[in-house]
N, C-alpha and C positions, 0 to 999 in steps of 0.2 A: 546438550542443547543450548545452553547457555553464550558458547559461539556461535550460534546457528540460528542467527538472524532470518533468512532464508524459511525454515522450518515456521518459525514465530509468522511472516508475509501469508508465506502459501495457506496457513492455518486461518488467517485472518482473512484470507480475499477466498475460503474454499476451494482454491486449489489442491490441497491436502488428500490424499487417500484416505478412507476409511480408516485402515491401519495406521498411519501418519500421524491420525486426527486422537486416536484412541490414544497412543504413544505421547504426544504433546499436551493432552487433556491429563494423562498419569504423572507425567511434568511437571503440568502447572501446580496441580494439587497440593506437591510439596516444594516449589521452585518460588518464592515469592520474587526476586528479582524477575523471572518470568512475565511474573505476571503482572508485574508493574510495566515492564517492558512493552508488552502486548496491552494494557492497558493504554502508553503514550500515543503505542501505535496506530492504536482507535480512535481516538482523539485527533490524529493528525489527518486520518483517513476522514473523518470525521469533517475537518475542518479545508477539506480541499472538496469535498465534495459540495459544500456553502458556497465555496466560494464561486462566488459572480464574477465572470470576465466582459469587462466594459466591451460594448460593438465599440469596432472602431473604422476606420477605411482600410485601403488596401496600403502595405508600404512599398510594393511593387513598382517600377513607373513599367508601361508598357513604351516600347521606341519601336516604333513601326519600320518596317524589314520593308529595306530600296533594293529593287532587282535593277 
């Protein structure tokens, strides 16, 4: 699991199965890289979910359609 970045997400955002969840939990117990890992990853989840995106206007121009 330690490649298995993927595994550490779906764990983190509950996507994970039951079975998954149990497997990645027996993991972390003896995986401390693990779980530092999944700790950053909370932290980041963490930190984008604060984050405020300024209103802004449109960047679009519309150009009005000549028949």
């Amino acid at each position: 699991m330690c490649d298995d970045r993927e595994k550490l997400i779906a764990y983190l955002y509950d996507e994970a199965t039951a079975a998954e969840r149990r497997q990645v939990d027996a993991h972390l117990a003896t995986c401390a890289e693990c779980r530092e890992e999944l700790r950053s990853l909370r932290g980041v989840r963490q930190d984008l979910l604060a984050w405020d995106v300024p209103a802004h206007e449109s960047v679009m121009n519309v150009v009005p359609f000549c028949t």
